[in-house]
Every structure is written in structure tokens, then in C-alpha cells.
Residue frames as qw, qx, qy, qz and C-alpha x, y, z in Angstrom:
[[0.400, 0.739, -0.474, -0.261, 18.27, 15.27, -10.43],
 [0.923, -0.165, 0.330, 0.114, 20.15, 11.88, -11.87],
 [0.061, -0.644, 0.671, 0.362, 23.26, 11.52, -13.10],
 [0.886, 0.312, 0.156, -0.305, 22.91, 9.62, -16.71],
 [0.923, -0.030, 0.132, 0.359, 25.67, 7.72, -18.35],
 [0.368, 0.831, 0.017, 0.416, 27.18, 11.08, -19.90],
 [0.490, 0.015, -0.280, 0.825, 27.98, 12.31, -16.47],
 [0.221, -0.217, -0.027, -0.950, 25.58, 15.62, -16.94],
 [0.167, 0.382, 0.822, -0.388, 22.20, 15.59, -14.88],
 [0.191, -0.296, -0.744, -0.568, 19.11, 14.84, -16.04],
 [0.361, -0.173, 0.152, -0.904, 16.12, 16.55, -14.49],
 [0.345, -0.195, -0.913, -0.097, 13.53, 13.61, -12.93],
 [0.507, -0.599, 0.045, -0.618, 10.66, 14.34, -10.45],
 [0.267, 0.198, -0.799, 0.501, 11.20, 13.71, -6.95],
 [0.227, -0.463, -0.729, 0.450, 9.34, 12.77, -3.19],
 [0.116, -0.593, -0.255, 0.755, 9.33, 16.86, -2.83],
 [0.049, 0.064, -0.439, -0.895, 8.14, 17.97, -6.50],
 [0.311, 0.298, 0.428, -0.795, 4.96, 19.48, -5.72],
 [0.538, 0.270, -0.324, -0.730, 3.35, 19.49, -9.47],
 [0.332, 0.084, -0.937, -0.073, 3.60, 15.70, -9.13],
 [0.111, 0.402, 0.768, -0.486, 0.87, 15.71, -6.16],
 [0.343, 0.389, 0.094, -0.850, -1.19, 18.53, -8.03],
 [0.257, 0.327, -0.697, -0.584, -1.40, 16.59, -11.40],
 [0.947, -0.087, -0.070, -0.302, -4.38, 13.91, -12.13],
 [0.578, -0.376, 0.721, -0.073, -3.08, 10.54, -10.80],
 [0.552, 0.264, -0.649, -0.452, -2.77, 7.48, -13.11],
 [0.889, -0.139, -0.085, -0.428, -5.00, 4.31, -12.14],
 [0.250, 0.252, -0.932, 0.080, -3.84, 1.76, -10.26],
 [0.745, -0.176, 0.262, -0.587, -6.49, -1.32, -9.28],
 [0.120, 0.093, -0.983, 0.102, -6.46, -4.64, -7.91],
 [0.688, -0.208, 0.133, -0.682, -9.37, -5.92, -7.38],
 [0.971, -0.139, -0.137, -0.140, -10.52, -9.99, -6.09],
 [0.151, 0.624, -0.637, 0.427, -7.35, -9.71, -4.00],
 [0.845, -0.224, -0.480, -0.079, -7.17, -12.92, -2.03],
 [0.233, -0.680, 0.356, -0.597, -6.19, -11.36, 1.47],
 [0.611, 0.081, -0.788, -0.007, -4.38, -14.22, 3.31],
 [0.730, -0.540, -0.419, -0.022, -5.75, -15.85, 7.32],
 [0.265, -0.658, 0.494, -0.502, -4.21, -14.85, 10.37],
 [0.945, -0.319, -0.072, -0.005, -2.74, -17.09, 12.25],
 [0.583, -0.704, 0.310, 0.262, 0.85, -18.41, 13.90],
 [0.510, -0.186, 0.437, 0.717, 2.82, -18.70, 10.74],
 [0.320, 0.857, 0.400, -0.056, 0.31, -15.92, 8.68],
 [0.500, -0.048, 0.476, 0.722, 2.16, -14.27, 5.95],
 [0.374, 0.683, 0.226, -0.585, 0.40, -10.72, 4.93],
 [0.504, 0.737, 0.401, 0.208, -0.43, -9.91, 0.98],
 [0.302, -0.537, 0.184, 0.766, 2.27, -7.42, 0.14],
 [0.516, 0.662, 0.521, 0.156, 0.83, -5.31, -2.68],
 [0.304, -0.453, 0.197, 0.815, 3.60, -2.49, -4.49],
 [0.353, 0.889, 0.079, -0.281, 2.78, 0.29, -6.96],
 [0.524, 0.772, 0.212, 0.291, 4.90, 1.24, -9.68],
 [0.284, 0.361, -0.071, 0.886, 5.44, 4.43, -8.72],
 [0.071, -0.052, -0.490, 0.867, 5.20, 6.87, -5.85],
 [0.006, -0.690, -0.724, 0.005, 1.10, 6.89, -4.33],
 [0.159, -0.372, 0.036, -0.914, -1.02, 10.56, -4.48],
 [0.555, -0.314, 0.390, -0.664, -3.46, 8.50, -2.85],
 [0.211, -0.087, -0.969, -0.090, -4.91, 4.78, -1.83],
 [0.752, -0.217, 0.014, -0.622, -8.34, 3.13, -1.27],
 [0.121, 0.075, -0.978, 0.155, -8.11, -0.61, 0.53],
 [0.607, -0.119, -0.078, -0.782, -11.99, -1.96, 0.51],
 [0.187, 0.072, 0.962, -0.185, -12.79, -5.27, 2.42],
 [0.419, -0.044, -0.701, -0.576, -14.97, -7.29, -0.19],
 [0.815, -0.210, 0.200, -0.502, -15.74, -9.59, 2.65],
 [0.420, -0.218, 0.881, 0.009, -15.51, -13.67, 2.22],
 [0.502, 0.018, -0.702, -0.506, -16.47, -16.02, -0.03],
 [0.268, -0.288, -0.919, 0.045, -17.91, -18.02, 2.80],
 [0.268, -0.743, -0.510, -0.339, -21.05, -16.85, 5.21],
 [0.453, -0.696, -0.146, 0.538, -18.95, -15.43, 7.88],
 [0.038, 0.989, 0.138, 0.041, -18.20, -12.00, 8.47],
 [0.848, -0.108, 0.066, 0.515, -14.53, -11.24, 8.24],
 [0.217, -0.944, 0.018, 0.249, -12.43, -8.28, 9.33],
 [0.787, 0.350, -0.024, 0.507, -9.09, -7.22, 7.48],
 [0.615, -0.629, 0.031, 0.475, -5.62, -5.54, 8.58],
 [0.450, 0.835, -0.048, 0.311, -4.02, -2.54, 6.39],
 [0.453, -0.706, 0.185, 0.512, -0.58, -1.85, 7.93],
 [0.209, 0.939, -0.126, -0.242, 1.97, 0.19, 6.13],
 [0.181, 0.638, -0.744, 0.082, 4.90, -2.16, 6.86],
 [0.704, 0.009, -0.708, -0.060, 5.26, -5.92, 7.03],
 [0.354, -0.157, -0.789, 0.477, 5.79, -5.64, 11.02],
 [0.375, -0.237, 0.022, -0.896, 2.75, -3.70, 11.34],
 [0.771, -0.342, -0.387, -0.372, 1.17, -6.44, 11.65],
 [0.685, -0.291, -0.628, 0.227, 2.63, -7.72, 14.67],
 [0.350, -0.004, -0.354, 0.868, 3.12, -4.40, 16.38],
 [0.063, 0.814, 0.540, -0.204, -0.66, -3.06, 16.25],
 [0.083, -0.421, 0.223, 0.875, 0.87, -0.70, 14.09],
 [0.157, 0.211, 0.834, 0.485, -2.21, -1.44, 11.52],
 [0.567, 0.067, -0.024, -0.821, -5.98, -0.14, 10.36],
 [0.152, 0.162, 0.969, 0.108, -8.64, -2.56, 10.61],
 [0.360, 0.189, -0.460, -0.789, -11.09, -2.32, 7.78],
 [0.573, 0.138, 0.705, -0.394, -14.49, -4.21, 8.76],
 [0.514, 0.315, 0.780, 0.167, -16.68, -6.02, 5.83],
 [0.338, 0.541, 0.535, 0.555, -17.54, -4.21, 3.31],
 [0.317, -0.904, 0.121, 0.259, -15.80, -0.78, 4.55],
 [0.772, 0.324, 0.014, 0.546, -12.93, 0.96, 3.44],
 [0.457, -0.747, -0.242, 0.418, -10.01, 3.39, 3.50],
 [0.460, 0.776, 0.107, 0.419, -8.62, 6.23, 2.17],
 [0.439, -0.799, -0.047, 0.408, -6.12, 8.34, 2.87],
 [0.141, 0.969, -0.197, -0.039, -3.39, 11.07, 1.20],
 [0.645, -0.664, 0.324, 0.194, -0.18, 8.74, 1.30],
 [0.641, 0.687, -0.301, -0.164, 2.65, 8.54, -0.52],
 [0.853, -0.158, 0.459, -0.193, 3.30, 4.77, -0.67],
 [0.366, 0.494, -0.571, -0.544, 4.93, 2.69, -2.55],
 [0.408, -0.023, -0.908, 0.094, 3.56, -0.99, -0.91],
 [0.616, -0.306, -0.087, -0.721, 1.06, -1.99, 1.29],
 [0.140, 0.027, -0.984, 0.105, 0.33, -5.18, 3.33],
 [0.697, -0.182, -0.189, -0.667, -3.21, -7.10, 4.09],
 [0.200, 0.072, -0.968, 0.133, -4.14, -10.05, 6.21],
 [0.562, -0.455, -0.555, -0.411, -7.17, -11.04, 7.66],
 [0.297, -0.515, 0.531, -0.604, -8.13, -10.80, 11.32],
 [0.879, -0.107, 0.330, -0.327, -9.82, -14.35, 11.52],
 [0.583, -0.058, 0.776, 0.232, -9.22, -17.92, 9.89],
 [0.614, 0.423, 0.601, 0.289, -10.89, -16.51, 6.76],
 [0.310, 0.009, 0.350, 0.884, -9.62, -15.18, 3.91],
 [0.346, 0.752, 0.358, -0.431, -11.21, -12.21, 2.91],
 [0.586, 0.499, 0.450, 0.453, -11.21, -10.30, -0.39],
 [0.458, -0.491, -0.045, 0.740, -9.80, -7.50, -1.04],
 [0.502, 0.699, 0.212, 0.463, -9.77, -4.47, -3.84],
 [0.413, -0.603, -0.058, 0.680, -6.93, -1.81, -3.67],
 [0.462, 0.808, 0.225, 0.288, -7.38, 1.29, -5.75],
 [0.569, -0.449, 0.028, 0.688, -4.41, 3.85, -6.07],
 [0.426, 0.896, 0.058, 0.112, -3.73, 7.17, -8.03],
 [0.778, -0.057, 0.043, 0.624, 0.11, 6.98, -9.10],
 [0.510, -0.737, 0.304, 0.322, 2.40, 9.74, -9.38],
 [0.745, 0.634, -0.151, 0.145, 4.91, 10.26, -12.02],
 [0.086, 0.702, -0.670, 0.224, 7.87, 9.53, -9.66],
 [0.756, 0.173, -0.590, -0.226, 9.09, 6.66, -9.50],
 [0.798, -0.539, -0.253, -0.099, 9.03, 3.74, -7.03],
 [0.755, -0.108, -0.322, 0.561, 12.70, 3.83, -6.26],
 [0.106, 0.661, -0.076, 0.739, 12.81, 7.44, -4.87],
 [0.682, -0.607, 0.246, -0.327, 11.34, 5.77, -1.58],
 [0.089, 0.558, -0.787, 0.250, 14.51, 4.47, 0.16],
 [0.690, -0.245, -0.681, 0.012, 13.63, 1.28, 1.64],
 [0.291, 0.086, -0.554, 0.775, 15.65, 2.47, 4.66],
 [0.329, -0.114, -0.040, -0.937, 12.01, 5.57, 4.69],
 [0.593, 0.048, -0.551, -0.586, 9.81, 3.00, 3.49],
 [0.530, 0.004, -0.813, 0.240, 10.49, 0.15, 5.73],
 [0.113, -0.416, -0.784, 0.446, 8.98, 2.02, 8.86],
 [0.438, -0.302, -0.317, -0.785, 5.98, 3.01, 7.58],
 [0.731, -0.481, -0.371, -0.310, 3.34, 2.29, 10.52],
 [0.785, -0.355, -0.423, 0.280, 5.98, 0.76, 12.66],
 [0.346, -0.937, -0.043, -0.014, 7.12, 2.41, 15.51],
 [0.762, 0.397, -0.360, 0.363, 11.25, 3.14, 15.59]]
């Protein structure tokens, strides 16, 4: 429930309102997602939804050059430094049931890879995940 300028509450789906998982998803896709190097000052791809995930796909395109090139899926920005991550070889991907509202990518090498993230949204919105919730996704507390 929110409270709207009136004072009286206004009925909204939440995290825990089941029909909201049951219900087709609405499209969400990135695709040619430039998916930045690894390295000592490496700065992941932070990619946010809308609104609350039913599910995600994350699909390493590969490189644009001839090398093979691995990529990092963590949940939270210090996944990456905490092995708190999925790595997603070349052309491979992942799926999973989560209800997300952000993501992060980085390569495992010096090259960038490429990236496409598909998502099926939810009709609740992004701010229902607290940062506080959100924030340790992957990482360990």
C-alpha cells in the first residue's frame, strides 16, 4: 500500500504480490552492450531495469577482436572483487528466476566483450527494492 497526497492508501503491487510473478513479463533488451576490461582501475557496466525482474538472460556475444573472451555477471558492484560473480564463457549464457532490479558486467581479460541482457519486467516498481536489500545481492554480509 502507498500513502498518496490525500492521506488515504492507494493499493500498488509489491516484492510479495504473487500475481505479479504469475503474469506475462514485459520485454526488457539490451543488446551490443559494450562490457568494459578488467583490470586495476576496471569499472563494471551497471545495467538497471525499470521495474522489479521475473526473470534475466546475460549472453556473452564474445569480442570484436579474434580472441576468445570470458565475462563476469555479479549481482552487486563488489561482486566483482569478492568472487561473489558467474562467469559466462563466449558465446554462453544465463538465466535464472531473480528478482533484480540492476546487474553488473566486466570482462575477465583485457578485452572488451559484448554483451546482450534480456529481462521480463514485473509490474512493480524499481523502488520497492531497498537499496539497503539490493546492495548485497551476490556479496557476502
Amino acid at each position: 500500500m502507498a500513502n498518496d497526497f490525500n492521506g488515504t492508501f492507494k493499493y500498488t503491487a509489491g516484492l510479495n504480490h504473487v500475481g505479479s510473478y504469475q503474469a506475462s513479463a514485459r520485454p526488457f533488451v539490451r543488446n551490443d552492450l559494450t562490457v568494459p576490461v578488467s583490470g586495476a582501475k576496471a569499472t563494471s557496466l551497471e545495467v538497471s531495469f525499470p521495474a522489479v525482474s521475473k526473470f534475466v538472460t546475460v549472453r556473452n556475444d564474445g569480442a570484436d577482436a579474434a580472441s576468445t573472451v570470458t565475462m563476469k555477471l555479479a549481482f552487486a558492484e563488489g561482486g566483482m572483487d569478492n568472487n561473489n560473480f558467474i562467469t559466462i564463457a563466449e558465446s554462453a549464457s544465463f538465466s535464472a528466476d531473480f528478482r533484480i532490479t540492476r546487474l553488473y558486467l566486466m570482462s575477465t581479460t583485457a578485452t572488451a566483450a559484448k554483451a546482450t541482457v534480456t529481462a521480463g519486467l514485473t509490474n512493480i516498481n524499481a523502488s520497492h527494492l531497498t537499496s539497503s536489500w539490493e546492495g548485497k545481492q551476490g556479496v557476502d554480509s
